[in-house]
C-alpha positions in Angstrom: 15.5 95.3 -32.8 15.8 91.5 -33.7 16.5 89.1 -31.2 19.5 86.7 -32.0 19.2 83.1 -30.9 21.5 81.6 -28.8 24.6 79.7 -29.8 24.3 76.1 -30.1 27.2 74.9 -27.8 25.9 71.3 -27.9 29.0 69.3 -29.3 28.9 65.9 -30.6 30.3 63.1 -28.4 33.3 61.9 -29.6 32.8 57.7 -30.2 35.4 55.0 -31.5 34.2 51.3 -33.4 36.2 49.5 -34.3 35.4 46.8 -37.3 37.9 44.0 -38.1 38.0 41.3 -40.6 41.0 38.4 -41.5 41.5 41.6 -44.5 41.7 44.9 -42.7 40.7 47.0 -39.0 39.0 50.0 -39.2 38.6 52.4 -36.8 35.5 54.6 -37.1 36.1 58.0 -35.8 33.0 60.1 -35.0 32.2 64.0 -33.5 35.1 66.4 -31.6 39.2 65.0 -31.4 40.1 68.1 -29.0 42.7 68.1 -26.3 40.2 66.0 -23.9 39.9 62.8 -26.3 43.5 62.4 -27.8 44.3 59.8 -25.1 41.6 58.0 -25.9 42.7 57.7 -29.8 46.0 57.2 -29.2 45.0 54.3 -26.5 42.7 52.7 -29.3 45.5 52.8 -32.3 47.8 51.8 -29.9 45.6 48.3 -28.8 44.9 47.8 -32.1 48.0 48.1 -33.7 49.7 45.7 -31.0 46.9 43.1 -32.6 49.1 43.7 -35.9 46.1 43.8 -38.3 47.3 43.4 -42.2 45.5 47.2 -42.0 44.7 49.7 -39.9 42.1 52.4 -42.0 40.9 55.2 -39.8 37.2 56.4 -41.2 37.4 60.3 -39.8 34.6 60.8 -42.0 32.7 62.1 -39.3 35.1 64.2 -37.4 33.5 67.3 -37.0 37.1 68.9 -35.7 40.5 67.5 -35.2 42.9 69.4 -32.9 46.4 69.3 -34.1 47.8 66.7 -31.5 45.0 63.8 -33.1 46.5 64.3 -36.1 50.5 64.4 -34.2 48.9 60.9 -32.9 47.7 59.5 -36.1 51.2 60.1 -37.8 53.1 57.9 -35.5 
């Protein structure tokens, strides 16, 4: 019988960076958007866009998973 390994149930922290210049803000997006982090993004576009950059880009290139309401969030 073959032993299975355990599941990895490490997750990766969800973190926020924000880069602006006089052209554009963007908002890095990095690791898990579930239920327990949507505040957070919506807290962070929500500060940012009060700045009224000339552009908001949000990087999600390293979102790992995105739970419907981030993306509910990121519409508005």
């Amino acid at each position: 019988m073959t032993a299975l390994a355990a599941p990895d149930l490490s997750r990766p922290t969800p973190s926020f960076q924000v880069n602006a210049t006089s052209d554009a803000t963007v908002l890095d997006v990095a690791g898990e958007l579930d239920l327990n982090v949507t505040d957070r993004l919506a807290d962070c576009l929500g500060s940012e866009l009060a700045l009224g950059p000339p552009a908001l880009i949000v990087d999600a290139a390293d979102v790992t998973f995105c739970a419907v309401r981030a993306l509910a969030i990121s519409r508005h």
